[in-house]
N, C-alpha and C positions, 0 to 999 in steps of 0.2 A: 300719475302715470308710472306704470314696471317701468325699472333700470333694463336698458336690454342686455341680455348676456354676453360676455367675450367670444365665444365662439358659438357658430350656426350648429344646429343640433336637428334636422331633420325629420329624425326618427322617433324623436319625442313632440312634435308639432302636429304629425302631417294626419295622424287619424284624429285628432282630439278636432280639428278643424273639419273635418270633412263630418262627422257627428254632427258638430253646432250648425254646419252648412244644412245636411240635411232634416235634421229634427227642427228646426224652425221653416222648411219649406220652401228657402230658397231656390230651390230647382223648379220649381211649379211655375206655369207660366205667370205672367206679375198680372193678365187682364186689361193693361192699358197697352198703347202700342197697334202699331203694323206685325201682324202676326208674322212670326217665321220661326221655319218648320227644321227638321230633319229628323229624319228614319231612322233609328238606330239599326245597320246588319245584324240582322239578329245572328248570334251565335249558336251555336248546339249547345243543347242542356248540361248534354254531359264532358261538355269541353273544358278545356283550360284556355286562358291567355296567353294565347304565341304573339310573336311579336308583329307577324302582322296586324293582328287584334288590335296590340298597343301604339302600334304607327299611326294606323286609321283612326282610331278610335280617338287618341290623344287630337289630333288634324279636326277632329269635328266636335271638340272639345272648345278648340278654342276660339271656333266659329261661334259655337253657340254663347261661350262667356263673354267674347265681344261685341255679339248683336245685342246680348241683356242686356250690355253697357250701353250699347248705341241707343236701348229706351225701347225697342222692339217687345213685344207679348213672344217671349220663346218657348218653342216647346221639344223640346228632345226625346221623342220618344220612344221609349228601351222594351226590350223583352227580348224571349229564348224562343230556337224553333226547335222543335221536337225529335228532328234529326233522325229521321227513320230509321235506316239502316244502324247507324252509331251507338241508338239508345238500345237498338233490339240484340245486338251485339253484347255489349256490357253485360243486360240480364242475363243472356245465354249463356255467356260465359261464368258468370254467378254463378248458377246454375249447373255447369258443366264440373265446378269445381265439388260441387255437391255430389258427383255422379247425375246428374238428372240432362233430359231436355226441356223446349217447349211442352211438344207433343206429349211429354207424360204428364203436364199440368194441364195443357187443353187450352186454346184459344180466349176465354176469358178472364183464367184462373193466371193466367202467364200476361197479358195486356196489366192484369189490374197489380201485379207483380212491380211491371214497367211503372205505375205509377205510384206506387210507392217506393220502388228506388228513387224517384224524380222530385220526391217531395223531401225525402231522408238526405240524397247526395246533389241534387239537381242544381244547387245555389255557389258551385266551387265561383262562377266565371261572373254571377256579379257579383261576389264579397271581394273578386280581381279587380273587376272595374271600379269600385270603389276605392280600393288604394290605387288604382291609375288618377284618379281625382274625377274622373266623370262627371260630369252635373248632372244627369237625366232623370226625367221625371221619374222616381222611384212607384210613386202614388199610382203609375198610369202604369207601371209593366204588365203587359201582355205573355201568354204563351199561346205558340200556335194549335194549340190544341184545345184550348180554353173553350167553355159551352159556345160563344158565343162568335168568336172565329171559326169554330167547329161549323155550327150552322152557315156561315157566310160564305165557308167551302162548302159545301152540299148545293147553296142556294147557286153557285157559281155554275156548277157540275149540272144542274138541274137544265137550268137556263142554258149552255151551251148546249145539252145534248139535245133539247127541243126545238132546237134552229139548225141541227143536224149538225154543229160543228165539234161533237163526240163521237166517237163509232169505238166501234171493234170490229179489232181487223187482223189479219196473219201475215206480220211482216218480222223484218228482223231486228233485233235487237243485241244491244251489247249484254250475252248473258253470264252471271255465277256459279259456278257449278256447285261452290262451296256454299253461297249462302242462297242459291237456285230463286234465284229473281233477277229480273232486266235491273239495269243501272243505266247512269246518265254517263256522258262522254267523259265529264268532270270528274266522275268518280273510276275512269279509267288512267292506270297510268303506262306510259309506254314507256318501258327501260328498254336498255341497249343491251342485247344479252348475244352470246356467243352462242352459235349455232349451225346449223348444216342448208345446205343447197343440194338437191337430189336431184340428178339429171334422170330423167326419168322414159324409157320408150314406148311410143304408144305406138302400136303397128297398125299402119295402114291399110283396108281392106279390101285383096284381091292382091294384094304387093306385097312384096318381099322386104318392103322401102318403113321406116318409120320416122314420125315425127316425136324431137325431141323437146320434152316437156318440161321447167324446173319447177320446186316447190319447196317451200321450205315446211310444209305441212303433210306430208307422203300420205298419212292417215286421212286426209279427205278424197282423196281421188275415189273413192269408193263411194263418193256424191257427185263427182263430173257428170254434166249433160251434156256437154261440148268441149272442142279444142278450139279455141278465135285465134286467126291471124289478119293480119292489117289489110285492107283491101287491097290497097296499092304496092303491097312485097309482091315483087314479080317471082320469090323462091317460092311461093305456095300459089299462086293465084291458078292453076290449074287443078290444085287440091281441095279449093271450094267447095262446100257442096257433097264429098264424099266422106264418108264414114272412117273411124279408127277405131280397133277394139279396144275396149278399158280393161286394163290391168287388172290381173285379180279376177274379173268379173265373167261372167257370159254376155255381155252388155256392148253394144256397140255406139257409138254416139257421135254426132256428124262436127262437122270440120266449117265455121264460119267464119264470117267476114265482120269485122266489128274496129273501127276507130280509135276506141278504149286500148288497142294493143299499139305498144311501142314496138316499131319493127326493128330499132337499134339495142333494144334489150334482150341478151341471151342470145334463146335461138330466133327469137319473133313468134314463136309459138306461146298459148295461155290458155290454162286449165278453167276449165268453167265453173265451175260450186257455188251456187246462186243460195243454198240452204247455208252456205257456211263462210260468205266472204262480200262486205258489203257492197264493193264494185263490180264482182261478178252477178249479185243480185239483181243489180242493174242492166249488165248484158244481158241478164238474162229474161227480163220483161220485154229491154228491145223485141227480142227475137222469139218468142213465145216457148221459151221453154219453161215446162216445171219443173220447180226444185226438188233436189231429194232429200231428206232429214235423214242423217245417219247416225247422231247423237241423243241421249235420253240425257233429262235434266242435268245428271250427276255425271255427264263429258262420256259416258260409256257409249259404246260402238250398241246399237239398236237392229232391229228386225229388218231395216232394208240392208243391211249389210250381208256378206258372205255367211253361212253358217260359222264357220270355223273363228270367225273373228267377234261373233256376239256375244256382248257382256262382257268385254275385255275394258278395261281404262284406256282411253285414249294412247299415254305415252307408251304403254304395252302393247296398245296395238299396232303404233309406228314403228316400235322398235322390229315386229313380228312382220308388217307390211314390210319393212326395207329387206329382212333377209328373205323372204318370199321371193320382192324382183329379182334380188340376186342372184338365189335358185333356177328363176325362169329368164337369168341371162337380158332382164328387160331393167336392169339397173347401167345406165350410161357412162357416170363418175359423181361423185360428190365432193362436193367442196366444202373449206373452213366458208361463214357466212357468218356478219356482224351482222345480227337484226334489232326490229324494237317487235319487242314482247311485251302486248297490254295483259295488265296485268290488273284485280281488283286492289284499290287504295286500301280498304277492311280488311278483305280475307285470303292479299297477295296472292290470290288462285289467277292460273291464267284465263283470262276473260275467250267466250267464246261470239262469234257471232252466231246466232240463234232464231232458227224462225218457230214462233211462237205466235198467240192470240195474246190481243194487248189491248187497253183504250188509248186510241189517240183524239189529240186535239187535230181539226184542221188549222192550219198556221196561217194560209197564204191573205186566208180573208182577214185576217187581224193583224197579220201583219203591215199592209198597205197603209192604211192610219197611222200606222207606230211611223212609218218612213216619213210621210207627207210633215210628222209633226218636229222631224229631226231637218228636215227640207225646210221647212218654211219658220225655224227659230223657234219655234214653241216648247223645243228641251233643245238645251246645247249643251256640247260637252266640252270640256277643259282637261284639258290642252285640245282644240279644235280637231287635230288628225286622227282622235278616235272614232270618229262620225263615221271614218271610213272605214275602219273595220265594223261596225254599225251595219252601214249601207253593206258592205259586201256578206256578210250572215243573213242581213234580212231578206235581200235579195234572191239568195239561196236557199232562202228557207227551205225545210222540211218539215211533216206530219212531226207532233209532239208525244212521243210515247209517254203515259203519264200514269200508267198502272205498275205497282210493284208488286212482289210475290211475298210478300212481311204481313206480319201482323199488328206490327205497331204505326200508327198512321193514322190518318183519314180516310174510313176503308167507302169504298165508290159503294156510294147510294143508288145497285142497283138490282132488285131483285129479283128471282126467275121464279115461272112455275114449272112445270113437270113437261112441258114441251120447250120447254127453253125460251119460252116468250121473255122478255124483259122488261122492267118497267121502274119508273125513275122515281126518287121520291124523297123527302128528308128522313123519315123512318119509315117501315114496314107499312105502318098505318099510314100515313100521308101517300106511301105510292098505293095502295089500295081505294082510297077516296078520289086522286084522280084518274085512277083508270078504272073504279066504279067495278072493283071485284067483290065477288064472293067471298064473304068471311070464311066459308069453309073449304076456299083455294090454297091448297099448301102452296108456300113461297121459300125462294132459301138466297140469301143474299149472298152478292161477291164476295168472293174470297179477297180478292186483293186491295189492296190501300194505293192510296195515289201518291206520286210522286210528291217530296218532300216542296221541288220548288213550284208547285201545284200551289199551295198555298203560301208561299214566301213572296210570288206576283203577285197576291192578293194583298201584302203584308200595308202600303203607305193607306189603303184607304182603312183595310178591315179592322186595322190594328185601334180604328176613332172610331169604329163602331156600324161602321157601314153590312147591311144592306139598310141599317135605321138610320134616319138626317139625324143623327145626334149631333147637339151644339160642337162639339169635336171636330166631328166632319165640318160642317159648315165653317168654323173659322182657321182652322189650322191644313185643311187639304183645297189644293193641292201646295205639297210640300216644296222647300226651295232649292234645296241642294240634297245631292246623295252624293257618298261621299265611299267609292266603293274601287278596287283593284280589278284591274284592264281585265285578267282571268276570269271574270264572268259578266263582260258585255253581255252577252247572247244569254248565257243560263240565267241570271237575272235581271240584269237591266232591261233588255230589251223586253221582256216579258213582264212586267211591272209593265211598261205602257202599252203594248197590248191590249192588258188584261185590263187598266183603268181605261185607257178612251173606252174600250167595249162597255164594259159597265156602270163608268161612271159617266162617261161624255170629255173628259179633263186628262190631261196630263197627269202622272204624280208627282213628278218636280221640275222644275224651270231650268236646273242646271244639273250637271251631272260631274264631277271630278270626281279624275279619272285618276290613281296614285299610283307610283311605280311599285315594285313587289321589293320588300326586305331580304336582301340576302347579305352573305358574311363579308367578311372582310375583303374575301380575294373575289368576290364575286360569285360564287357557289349558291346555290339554293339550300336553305339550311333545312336538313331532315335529320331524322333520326339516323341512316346507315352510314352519313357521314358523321357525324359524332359534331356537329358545330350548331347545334339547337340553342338558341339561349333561350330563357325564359324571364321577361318584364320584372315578375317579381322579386327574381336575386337581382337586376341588377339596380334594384330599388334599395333592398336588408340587405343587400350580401351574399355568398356562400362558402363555404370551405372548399379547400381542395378536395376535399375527401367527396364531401355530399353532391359535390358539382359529378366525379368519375363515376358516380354509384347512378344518379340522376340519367345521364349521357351513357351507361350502359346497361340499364337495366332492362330486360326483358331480351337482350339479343341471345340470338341461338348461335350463331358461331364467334367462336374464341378468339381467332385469330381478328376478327372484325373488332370486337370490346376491347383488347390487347392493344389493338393502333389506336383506337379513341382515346383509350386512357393516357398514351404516349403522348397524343400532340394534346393532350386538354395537360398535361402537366407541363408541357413545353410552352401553351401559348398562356396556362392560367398558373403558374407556377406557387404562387400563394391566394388560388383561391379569387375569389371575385367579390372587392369590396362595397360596401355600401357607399351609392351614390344619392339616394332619395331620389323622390318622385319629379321634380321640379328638374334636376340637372340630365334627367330621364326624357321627360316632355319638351327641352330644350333641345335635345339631341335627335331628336324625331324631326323638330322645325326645322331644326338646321338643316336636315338632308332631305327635305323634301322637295324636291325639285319636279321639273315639268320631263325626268329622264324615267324611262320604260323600269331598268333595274337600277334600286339604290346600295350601294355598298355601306354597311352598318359597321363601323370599328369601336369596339368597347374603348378606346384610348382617347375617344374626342369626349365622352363621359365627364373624363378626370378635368379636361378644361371645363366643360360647364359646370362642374362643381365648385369648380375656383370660381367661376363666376358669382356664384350664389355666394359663397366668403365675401367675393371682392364688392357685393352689394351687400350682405350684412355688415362689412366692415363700414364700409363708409356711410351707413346708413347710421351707425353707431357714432362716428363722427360729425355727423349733422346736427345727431341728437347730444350730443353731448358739449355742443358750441352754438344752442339757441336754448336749451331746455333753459326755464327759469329768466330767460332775458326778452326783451321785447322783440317780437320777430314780423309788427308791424299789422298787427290784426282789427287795431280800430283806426285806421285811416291817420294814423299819423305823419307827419312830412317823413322821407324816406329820399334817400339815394342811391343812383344805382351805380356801382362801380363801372369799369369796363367789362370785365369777367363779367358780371353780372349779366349787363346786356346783352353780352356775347353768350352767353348758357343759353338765355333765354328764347335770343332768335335759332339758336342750332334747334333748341328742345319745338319749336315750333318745326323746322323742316324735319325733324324725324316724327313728326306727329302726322307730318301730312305723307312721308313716304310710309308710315304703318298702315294708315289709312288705302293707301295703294295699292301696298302688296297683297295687304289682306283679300280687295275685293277682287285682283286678278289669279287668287288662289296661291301667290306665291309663298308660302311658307320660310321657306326658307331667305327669301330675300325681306321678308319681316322681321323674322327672328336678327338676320345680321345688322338691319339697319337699327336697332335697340341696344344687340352687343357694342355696336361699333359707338353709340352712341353712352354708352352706359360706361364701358370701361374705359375708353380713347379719350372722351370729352370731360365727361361730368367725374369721374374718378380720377383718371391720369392727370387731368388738367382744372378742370374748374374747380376742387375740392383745394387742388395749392395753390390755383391763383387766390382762395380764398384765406388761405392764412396769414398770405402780410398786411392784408386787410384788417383780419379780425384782432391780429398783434399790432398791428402799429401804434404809437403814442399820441399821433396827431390824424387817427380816423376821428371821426366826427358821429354823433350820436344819429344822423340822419346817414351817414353811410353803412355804421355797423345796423342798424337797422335794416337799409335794403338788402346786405349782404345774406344777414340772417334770414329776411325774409326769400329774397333766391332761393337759399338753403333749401329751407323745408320745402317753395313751392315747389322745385323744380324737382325734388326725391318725392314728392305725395304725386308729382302729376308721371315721371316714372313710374310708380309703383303701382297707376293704375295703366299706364300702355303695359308692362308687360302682366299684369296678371289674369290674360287668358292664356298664356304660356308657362307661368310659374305660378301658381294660384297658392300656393301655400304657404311661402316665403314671403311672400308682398302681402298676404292677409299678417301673417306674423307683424310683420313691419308695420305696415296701415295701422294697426290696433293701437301702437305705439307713438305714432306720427300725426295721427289725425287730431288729438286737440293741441299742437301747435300747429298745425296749417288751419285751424278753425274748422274742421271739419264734424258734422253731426253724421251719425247713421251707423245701422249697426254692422256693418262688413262694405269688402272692397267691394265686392260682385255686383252689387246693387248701388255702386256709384257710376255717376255717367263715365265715358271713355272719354278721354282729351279730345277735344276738338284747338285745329287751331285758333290762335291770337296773334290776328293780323297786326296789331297796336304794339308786340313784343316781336315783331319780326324787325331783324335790325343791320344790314347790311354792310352801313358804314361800322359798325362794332365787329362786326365778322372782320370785315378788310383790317380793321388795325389788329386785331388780335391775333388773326393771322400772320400777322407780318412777327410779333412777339414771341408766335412759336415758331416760327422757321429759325429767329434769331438764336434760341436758347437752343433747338433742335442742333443748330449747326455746332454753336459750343460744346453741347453734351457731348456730341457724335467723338469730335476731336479729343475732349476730355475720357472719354471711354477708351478711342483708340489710342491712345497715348499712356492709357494707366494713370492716369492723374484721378487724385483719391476725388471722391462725392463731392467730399464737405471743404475740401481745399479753397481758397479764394482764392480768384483769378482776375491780372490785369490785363483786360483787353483794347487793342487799338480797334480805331474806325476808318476806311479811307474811302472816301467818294459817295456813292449812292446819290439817293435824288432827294430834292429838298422834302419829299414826303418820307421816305426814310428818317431826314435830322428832325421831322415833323412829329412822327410816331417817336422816337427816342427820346426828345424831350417832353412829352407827354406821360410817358408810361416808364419812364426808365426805373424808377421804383421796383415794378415787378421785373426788369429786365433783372436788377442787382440781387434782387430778392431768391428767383426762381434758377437763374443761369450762378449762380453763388460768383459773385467778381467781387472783386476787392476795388478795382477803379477803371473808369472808360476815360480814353482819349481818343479825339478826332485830330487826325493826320492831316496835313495838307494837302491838296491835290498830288501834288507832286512830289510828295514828303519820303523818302525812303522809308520802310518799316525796317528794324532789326529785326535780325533772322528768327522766322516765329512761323505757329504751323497755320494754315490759312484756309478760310473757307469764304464762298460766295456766297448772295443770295441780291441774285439780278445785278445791280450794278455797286449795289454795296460790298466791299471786301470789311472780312474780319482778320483782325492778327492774334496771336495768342501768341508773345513772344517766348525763343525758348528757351533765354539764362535761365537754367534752373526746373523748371519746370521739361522739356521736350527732349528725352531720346531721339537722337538722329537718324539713327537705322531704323528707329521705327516709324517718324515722319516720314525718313524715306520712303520707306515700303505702303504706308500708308496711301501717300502722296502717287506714288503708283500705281494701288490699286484703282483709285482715284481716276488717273489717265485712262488706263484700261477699260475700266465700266464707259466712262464718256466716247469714248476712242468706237465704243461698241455700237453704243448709239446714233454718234455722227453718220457712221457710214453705215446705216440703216435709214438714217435719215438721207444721208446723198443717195443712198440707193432707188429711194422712194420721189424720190427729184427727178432722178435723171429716166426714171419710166413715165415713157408717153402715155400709157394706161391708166396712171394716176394723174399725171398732169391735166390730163387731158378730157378725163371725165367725171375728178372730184370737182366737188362745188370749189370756188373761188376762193371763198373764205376758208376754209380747210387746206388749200396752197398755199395759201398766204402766211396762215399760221406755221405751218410747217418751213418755210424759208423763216420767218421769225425767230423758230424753235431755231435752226440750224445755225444762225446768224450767232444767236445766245450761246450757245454749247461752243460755238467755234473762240468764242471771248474768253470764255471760261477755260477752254482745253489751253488757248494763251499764258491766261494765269496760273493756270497750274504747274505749266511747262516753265514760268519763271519762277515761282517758288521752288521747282525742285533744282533749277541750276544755281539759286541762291544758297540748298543746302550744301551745294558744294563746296562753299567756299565757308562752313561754318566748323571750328574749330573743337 
């Protein structure tokens, strides 16, 4: 067996392991086993790992390394989605830098482009997830564009539009004018941008009289069909009905009655633009009016517009529309106005709504299924209250726009002939076979590609191979958990069962958690224009201060914006951001994952999980270095167990069964703490010293240093496998080393079982006395620290009173009392024995003394001794407070009164003695 090294080293371990993991196939499912699943999110090709990535990802990490351990058949399985707009982007701009575009390559010369960037740069986001430590079947990645997902989309496409739940249709969508295709809501973002409010007049017709209109869009009124006011404003309700001229225009257009208008907003007056605004699209079906389109793809003012204003840009033509009313005296006032301006995620253009021809899905029929199955348990989510935002999106469903105007995609399998006929098909030739055409009918296929999460709902079955029973499908779907951030319930969760009950008949996963979103320290959403982006992999290797400000400013267009990031990145990273490794990484993720909406990420809890990782190599170096070479009890020889021992033993059982708990109610974090708490506080802080007067003494016995030894290794080999689906690299490190002194065979941690409890080492009466053992030394140190009394000092302490289980435990264990609290000698007071003046502490009915000739500054017992009073003093009457409300008396359980007059009873004895110790210091010289 390797000597293991003096100090943990990370960075030299952690890919050397993750090679041997995956070049011998560990990651593949084992074949035996209750199958369980999960979906890896597929990422974008041409992504990097953000830190959301590394939250999630790591969280279903170590699901999956625990269920292997539980003996389950696991299969994780990974792949990229092809990220339409993202991928088509990147080449353009390749491209762009060239001098060239698309269009001078041509639609297949520029797709086939696309894939060769994808096969050249496409792999940055899994060689990420590999140093995240990942397990996933590497053997089985998928892309969504792969022949054979390719066809499964088609076949999807096929099948709905011949049960009529595809169409095309002319509604509106969120459009780009920059990258001139519909987008999904998710890919809108809405910033808070400074703005105007135009009061606007519309004159009334056959009156002198006008109604005053606001907008913060001036430029569309030259698509108003109407002005709506509330039905029930008695200031218009005469004005129903009649006509106002439109601004600008030769156009008159009537004066309705509509719900939609708040009559406490502004004037209660509202502009109608059903072509250009999605809630007036809606008044405006009510009431049958048609739209008017005043916009051409690229946001320019079009042919229904005035003469004078066609072909103008949008903000040119606002600026041109506002002094126009001015001129014609039909401008009211304008106000400063905070608005949200959506805007596109890619090509920061301002997003328009747009009426255009689209394919949509019908939703409502697919959706009913998807509800019944969230209704009746057959997927649940975790934390439970997201079902309800679930239910209220499904509820409201709408039509699914699912055609884009790109060329990189899955372009809709659907071809036309020369009258516009349509006809569905997996290629040209398959839609000719079923619709039994003419070889010599020209046909010319859609232009556009479908939506990206088009095929991302397909992703839990298609991704096994389905529309074919591949063995995959059958044992591995449907899958168990998805493990995915609240921001896209609806864009993909909800749509993933949709889309499998319709086609499969099944659920795709049983459960659903649900994780809160990654943001900074202060609570901020970390983007790029605030300069607080981290990225997993420095804080894995590190980075410089330099590479971090160049990182966090690169690519911005104004100065003064790169100027303030670079200010607070040298103010909050002042040298730079060291390496923590992947493990003190993945712990830091557990720890904050809780069941809250936003989690705040502080690079400074990092620095404790890395002392972690020390404070478990170190003592893991101590275990081995006080059994290597000595009998640690491996062929059933007689053995005893100290008290320590037992006491390791049953705590190592209750954190085995609370691991076991948190895990399966998703709590993360309350897994991770119950290992920390249990790893540093128990087995390092305390059972590693109870074990050295043990392993020193002159008169241990060959049957004690044997159990001690053997506690040792068992209790660090059965640690090292609870935490290694949280630190997988550290405890494999370790394991390698440890396992033939625990008698362990096999070739890694991963493929060993996970602790199960041992009800036969659970040990209560060992808890209760060992307990009492740390309170005793607890109290001593506490004194000793406040006092400045050195470590190593030995101290004689007095006893006075306690219960006969107290003089019961001391003559039992006082070894490690002398040992661990460092005394030089105990004496037991008499009842009524005066102690000389000495600093004093309680624990139940036992008083301690630690006299203070010599040892005890007075001013600082005193102060001590006060703070003392204070904290208690605080209590108490928190405690009488909670007494003397009938609210609590009166409708906590019995037993919970009871305890609390006990508590109150105790602290009052106590505040007694404190209060005579410090009148005793008075009188000390």
């Amino acid at each position: 067996m390797t000597e293991i090294e003096k100090t943990y080293h990370p960075e030299t371990m952690e890919q050397n392991w993750y090679h041997t993991w995956e070049e011998k196939g560990y990651f593949s499912p084992s074949g035996h086993g209750q199958p369980y699943t999960i979906m890896l999110p597929p990422p974008n090709v041409t992504g990097s790992l953000h830190m959301g990535h590394g939250f999630g990802f790591t969280l279903i990490d170590v699901l999956i390394r625990y269920q292997r351990m539980c003996g389950k058949n696991t299969l994780w399985q990974t792949g990229t989605d092809h990220a339409g707009i993202a991928t088509q982007m990147v080449v353009e701009r390749k491209l762009n830098r060239e001098g060239k575009n698309r269009h001078d390559l041509g639609r297949e010369t520029f797709v086939k482009k696309i894939w060769e960037w994808k096969e050249e740069s496409g792999g940055n986001i899994t060689r990420q997830l590999r140093r995240l430590g990942a397990s996933m079947d590497w053997s089985r990645e998928r892309f969504t564009m792969d022949d054979d997902l390719s066809i499964a989309v088609r076949d999807v496409f096929i099948r709905l539009y011949e049960e009529g739940l595809i169409y095309r249709g002319k509604r509106l969508v969120n459009w780009d004018p920059v990258l001139l295709t519909a987008i999904s809501d998710l890919e809108v973002i809405n910033q808070e941008e400074e703005g105007r409010l135009w009061h606007i007049r519309y004159p009334i017709v056959d009156s002198d009289a006008f109604m005053i209109v606001a907008t913060t869009r001036p430029e569309t009124l030259l698509g108003d069909v109407a002005v709506a006011v509330h039905p029930d404003d008695e200031r218009y309700q005469h004005l129903i009905g009649k006509q106002v001229k439109l601004p600008l225009t030769h156009r008159t257009i009537p004066i309705i009655a509509d719900d939609y208008v708040d009559p406490s907003f502004g004037t209660g007056c509202v502009k109608i633009t059903p072509a250009h605004d999605f809630n007036d699209y809606a008044v405006g079906k009510r009431h049958g009016l048609e739209p008017i389109n005043i916009f051409t793809p690229t946001a320019h003012l079009n042919e229904n517009t005035p003469d004078i204003y066609q072909g103008m840009d949008r903000f040119k033509a606002r600026a041109k529309i506002v002094r126009d009313l001015e001129s014609q005296q039909l401008m009211e006032k304008i106000d400063k106005h905070l608005l949200k301006v959506p805007r596109g995620d890619r090509s920061n253009a301002v997003i328009e709504p747009y009426l255009t021809f689209q394919w949509y899905v019908k939703s409502k029929p697919l959706a009913e299924p998807a509800i019944h199955a969230v209704q009746n348990g057959d997927v649940k989510f975790v934390p439970e209250n997201w079902s309800k935002t679930y239910f209220q999106w499904m509820n409201n469903i709408e039509d699914w726009c699912i055609s884009r105007q790109l060329w990189w995609g899955h372009r809709i399998p659907i071809w036309y002939d020369d009258k516009g006929n349509a006809y569905v098909g997996q290629d040209e030739a398959d839609a000719r076979k079923r619709n039994h055409l003419s070889p010599d009918l020209l046909l010319t296929q859609d232009e556009d590609v479908l939506d990206t999460w088009f095929s991302s709902a397909l992703w839990p079955f298609s991704s096994l191979g389905w529309p074919t029973q591949t063995e995959d499908l059958n044992t591995f779907f449907p899958t168990n958990v998805l493990v995915t951030g609240f921001d896209i319930i609806f864009f993909w969760v909800a749509r993933m069962i949709m889309m499998s009950l319709k086609l499969t008949g099944k659920v795709p996963f049983r459960e659903v958690y649900i994780t809160g979103l990654i943001r900074d320290a202060e609570g901020h959403k970390m983007s790029k224009s605030k300069g607080n982006v981290l990225d997993p992999i420095d804080l894995i290797d590190g980075i410089s201060l330099d590479a971090l400000i160049q990182k966090r400013t690169y690519g911005l267009m104004q100065p003064e914006m790169a100027e303030k990031i670079e200010k607070d990145t040298r103010k909050e990273y002042p040298e730079g951001i060291p390496s923590y490794g992947t493990d003190a990484l993945r712990f830091t993720f557990c720890s904050v994952a809780s069941y809250t909406r936003d989690i705040r990420f502080d690079t400074k809890r990092l620095g404790g999980y890395r002392h972690f990782c020390n404070k478990l190599w170190n003592a893991s170096r101590y275990v081995m270095m006080n059994t290597e070479g000595h009998d640690t009890g491996l062929h059933n020889e007689p053995m005893t167990l100290s008290l320590p021992d037992r006491w390791i033993l049953s705590r190592l059982q209750t954190t085995i069964n609370e691991a076991h708990e948190q895990i399966k109610q998703y709590r993360f974090d309350l897994y991770a703490q119950a290992l920390y708490d249990f790893t540093w506080n128990e087995f390092c802080d305390w059972y590693l010293e109870l074990s050295k007067p043990i392993l020193t003494a002159k008169d241990s016995t060959s049957e004690m240093l044997r159990g001690t030894r053997h506690t040792l290794v068992e209790v660090l080999e059965t640690l090292l496998r609870l935490l290694h689906p949280i630190t997988p690299y550290i405890t494999e490190e370790i394991w390698q080393r440890l396992a033939p002194l625990a008698g362990k065979t096999g070739d890694s941690i991963m493929l060993q079982p996970y602790p199960e409890v041992n009800a036969k080492e659970q040990d209560e009466i060992a808890v209760k006395e060992l307990e009492w053992i740390k309170n005793i030394i607890i109290a001593i140190r506490t004194i000793r620290s406040e006092m400045n009394i050195a470590p190593l000092k030995l101290l004689p302490i007095l006893l006075r009173k306690g219960t006969p289980t107290d003089k019961q435990y001391y003559d039992l264990h006082q070894h490690l009392l002398f040992s661990l609290a460092k005394l030089s000698s105990v004496h037991w007071l008499a009842h009524n024995e005066t102690p000389p003046e000495s600093a004093t502490a309680f624990f139940g009915e036992l008083e301690i003394f630690i006299p203070m000739a010599g040892f005890i500054n007075k001013e600082e017992e005193t102060a001590r001794l006060n703070r003392e009073i204070a904290k208690l003093q605080k209590d108490l009457t928190l405690t009488e407070n909670k007494l003397k409300n009938p609210q609590f008396v009166d409708k906590a359980p019995t037993d919970v009164v009871a305890k609390e007059k006990t508590r109150l009873a105790e602290m009052s004895i106590t505040m007694k003695k404190l209060e005579d110790q410090l009148k005793a210091l008075e009188h000390l010289t």
